[in-house]
C-alpha positions in Angstrom: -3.6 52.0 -4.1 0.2 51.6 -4.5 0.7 49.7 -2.0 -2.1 47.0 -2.7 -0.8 46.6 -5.8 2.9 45.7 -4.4 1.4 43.4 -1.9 -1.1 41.6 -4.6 2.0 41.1 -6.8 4.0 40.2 -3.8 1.3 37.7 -3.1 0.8 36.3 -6.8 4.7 35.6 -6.3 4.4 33.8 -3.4 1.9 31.9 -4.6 4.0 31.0 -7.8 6.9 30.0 -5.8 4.6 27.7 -3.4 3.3 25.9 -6.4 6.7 25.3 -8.2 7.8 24.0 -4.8 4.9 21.9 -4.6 5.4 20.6 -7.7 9.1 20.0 -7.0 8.2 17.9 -3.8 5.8 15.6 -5.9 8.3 15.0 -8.5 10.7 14.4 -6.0 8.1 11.4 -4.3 7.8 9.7 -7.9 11.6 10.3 -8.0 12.2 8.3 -4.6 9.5 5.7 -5.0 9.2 3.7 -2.3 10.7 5.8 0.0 9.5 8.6 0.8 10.2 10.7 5.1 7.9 9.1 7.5 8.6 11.5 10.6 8.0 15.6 10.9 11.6 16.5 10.9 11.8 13.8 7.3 9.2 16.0 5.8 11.3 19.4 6.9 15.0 17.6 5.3 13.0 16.4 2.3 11.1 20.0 1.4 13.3 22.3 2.6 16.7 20.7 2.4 16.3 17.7 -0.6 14.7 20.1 -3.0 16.7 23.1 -3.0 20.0 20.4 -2.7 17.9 19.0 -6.3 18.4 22.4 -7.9 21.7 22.6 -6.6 23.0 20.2 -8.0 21.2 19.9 -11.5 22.0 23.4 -11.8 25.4 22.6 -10.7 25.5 19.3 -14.1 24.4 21.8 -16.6 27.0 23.8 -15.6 29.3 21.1 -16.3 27.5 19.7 -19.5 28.3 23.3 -20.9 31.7 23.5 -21.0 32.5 19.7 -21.9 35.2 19.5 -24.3 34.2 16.1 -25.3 31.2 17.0 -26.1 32.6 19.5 -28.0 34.3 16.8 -29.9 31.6 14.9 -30.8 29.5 17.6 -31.6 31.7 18.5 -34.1 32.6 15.1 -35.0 28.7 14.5 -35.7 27.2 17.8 -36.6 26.8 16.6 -40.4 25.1 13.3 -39.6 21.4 13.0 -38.5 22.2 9.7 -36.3 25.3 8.9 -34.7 26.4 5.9 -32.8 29.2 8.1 -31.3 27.0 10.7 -29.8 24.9 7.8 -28.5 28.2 5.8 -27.0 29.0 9.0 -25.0 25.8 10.0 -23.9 25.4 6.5 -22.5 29.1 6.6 -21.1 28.4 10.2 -19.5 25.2 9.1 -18.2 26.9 5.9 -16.5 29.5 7.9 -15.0 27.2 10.3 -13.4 24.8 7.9 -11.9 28.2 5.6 -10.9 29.6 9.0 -9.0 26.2 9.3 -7.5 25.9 5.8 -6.2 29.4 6.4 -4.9 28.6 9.3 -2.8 25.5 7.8 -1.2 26.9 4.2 -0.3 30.1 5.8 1.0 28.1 8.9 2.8 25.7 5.9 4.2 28.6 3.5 4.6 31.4 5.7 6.7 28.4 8.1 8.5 26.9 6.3 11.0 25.1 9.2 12.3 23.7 9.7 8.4 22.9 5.9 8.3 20.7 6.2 11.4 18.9 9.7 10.3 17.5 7.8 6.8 17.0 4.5 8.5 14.7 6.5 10.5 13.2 9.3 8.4 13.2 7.9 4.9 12.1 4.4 5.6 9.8 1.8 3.1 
């Protein structure tokens, strides 16, 4: 009976982890709209690689985020007022600067990597 029990919870696992992963994949599609793999091995990268790369690397922000010392600063700065136009100058600064270092690493990843270049022309087409 024991060992039913470890497999149905086993199971119930597996079927949690299948639907966060499916949910994962579908936010990713709306994410990358138009573009989404067009071949088997796309479908493998983008699942299996892109999602767990995703988590990566938000996990990998908030870890960043957390021990900002300008944020700090501002935090401070701010804590008394209900509305700042600071906190919302460096939100929009840090958000600028993230997306700008993102944009940076794709075009010079699809730039200087030909090989790369040719693997998302032909996976990850329109």
């Amino acid at each position: 009976m024991k060992l039913l029990e470890r497999v149905g919870v086993r199971f119930t696992g597996l079927i949690a982890c299948a639907a966060i992963l499916a949910v994962a994949v579908l936010l990713g599609l709306a994410e990358t709209y138009p573009y989404r793999p067009h071949t088997a091995l796309g479908w493998l990268l983008f699942v299996f690689v892109g999602v767990p790369l995703g988590w990566i690397i938000s996990g990998a922000f908030e870890a960043l985020v957390d021990r900002d010392p300008a944020g700090e600063w501002v935090n401070r700065r701010t804590a008394s007022k209900r509305f700042s136009w600071v906190r919302v100058l460096y939100l929009l600064l840090r958000t600028l600067f993230l997306l700008a270092v993102i944009m940076l690493t794709i075009w010079l990843a699809v730039s200087y990597v030909p090989a790369l270049r040719d693997l998302v022309t032909r996976h990850f087409g329109q």
